[in-house]
C-alpha positions as CSV (number, residue, x, y, z in Angstrom):
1,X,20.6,0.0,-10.0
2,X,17.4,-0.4,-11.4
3,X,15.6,2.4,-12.8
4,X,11.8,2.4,-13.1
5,X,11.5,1.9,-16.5
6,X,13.1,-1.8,-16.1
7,X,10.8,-2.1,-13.3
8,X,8.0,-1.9,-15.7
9,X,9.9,-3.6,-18.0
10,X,9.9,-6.8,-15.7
11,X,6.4,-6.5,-14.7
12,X,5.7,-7.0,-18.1
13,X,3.9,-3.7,-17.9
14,X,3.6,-0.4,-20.5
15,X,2.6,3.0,-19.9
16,X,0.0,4.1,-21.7
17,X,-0.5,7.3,-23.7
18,X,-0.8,10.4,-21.2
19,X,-4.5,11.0,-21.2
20,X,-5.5,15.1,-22.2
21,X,-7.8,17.1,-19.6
22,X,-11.8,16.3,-20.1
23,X,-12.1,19.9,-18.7
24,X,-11.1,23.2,-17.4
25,X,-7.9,22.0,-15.9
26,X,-4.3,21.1,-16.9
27,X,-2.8,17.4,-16.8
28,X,0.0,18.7,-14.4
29,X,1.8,21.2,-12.7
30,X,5.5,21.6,-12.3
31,X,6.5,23.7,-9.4
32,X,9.8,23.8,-8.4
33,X,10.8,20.6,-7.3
34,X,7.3,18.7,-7.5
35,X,5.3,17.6,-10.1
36,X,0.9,17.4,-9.1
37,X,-0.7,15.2,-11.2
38,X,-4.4,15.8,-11.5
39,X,-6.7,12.9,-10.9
40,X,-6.3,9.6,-13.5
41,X,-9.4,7.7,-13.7
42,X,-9.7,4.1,-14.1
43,X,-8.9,3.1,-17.8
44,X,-7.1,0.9,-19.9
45,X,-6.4,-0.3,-23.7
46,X,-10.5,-1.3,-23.7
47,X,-11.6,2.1,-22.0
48,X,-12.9,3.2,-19.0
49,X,-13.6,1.0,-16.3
50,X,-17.2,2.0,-15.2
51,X,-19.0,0.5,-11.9
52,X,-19.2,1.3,-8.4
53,X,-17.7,-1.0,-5.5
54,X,-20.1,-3.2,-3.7
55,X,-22.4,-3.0,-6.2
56,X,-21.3,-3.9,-9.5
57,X,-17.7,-4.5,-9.1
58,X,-15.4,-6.4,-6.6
59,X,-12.9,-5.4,-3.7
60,X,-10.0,-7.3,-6.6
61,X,-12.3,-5.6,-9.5
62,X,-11.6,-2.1,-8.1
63,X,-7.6,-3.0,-7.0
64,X,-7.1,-3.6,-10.9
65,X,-9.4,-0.4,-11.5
66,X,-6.7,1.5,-9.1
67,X,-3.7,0.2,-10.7
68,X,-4.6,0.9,-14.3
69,X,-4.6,5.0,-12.3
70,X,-1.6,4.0,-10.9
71,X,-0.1,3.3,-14.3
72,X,-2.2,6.4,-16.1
73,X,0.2,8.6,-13.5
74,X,3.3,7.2,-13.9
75,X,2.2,7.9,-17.8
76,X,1.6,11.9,-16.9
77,X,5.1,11.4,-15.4
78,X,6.8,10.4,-18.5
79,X,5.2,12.9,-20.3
80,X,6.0,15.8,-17.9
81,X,9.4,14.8,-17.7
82,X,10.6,13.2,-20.7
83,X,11.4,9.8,-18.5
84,X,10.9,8.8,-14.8
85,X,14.6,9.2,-13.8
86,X,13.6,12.7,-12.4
87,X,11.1,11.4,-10.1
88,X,13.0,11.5,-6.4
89,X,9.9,10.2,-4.4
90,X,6.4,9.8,-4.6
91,X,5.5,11.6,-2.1
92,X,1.1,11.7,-1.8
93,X,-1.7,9.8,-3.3
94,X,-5.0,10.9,-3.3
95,X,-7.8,8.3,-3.9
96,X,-11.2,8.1,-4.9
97,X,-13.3,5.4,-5.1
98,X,-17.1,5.3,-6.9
99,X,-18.2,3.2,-3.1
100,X,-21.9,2.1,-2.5
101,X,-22.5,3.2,0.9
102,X,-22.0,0.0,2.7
103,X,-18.4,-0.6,1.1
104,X,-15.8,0.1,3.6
105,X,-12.9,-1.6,1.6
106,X,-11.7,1.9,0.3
107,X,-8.1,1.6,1.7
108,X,-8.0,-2.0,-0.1
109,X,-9.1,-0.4,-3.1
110,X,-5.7,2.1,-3.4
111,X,-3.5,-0.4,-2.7
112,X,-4.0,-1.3,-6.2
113,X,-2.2,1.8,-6.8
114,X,0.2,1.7,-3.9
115,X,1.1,-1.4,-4.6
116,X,2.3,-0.9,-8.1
117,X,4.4,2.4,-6.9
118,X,6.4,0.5,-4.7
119,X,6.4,-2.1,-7.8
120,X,8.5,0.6,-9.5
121,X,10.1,3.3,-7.7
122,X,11.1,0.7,-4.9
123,X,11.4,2.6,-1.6
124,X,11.1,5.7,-3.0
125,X,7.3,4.8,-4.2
126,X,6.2,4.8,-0.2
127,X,4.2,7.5,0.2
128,X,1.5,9.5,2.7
129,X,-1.9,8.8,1.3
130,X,-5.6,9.4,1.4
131,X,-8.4,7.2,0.3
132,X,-12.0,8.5,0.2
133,X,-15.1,7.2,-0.8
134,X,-17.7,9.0,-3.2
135,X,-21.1,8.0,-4.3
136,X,-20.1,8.9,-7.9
137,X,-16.8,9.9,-10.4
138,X,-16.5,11.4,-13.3
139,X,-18.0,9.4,-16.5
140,X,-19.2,7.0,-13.9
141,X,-15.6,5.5,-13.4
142,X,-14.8,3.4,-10.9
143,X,-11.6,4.9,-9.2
144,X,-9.9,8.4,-9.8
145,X,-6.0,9.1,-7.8
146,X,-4.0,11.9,-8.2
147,X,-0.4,12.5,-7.2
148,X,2.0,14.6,-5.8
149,X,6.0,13.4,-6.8
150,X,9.1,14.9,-5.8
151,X,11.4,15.8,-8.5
152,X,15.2,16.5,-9.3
């Protein structure tokens, strides 16, 4: 059985280092048998990935821009847990994307994310989801998602 570690492993992919709070808030929450994960915004190994969709950045632009949150999650995950072994199912995503007013390719956008949680946690990585579209982020990032994951 693979375990999500070798998933990443195969995709060639590593975690990065859980990012701290920029504010009044915590990075997560454990509470009972889930673990929230407050919003990760767009960011990788060069920074943070600035730009608003349908403006300055692409429908693939702002997938990639989702799954660098996608992989900044799975990061708080590790860090919460120690590994990803405890994660049962992820069970809701919770978008945002920095949208000029005339991009309706929000959906498209998460996927990015979506995508790479079935990518690792197989099955279990299907999950209930929202995807909302905001005329601006925090330090002018391109995508923020948050998660809720079921835990042993």
């Amino acid at each position: 059985m693979k375990t999500p570690e070798s998933r990443l492993e195969a995709l060639g992919l590593s975690l990065p280092k859980a990012m701290p709070a920029v504010a009044n808030y915590v990075p997560f929450v454990l509470s009972q048998s889930h673990l929230f994960v407050s919003g990760q915004i767009s960011s990788n190994a060069n920074g943070l990935i600035l730009g608003r969709l349908g403006e300055t950045m692409s429908l693939e632009e702002g997938q990639v821009a989702a799954r660098y949150c996608g992989l900044n999650l799975i990061a708080q995950c590790q860090f919460a847990l120690g590994g990803l072994s405890r994660i049962k199912r992820v069970v809701k995503l919770g978008g945002f994307v920095n949208a000029h007013s005339d991009f309706i390719d929000i959906p498209q956008v998460i996927n990015g994310c979506s995508d790479l949680m079935v990518e690792v946690f197989g099955e279990l990585g299907r999950h209930a989801r929202s995807a909302v579209a905001c005329p601006v982020l925090p330090l002018g990032v391109a995508v923020e998602i948050d998660g809720v994951f079921e835990i042993a």
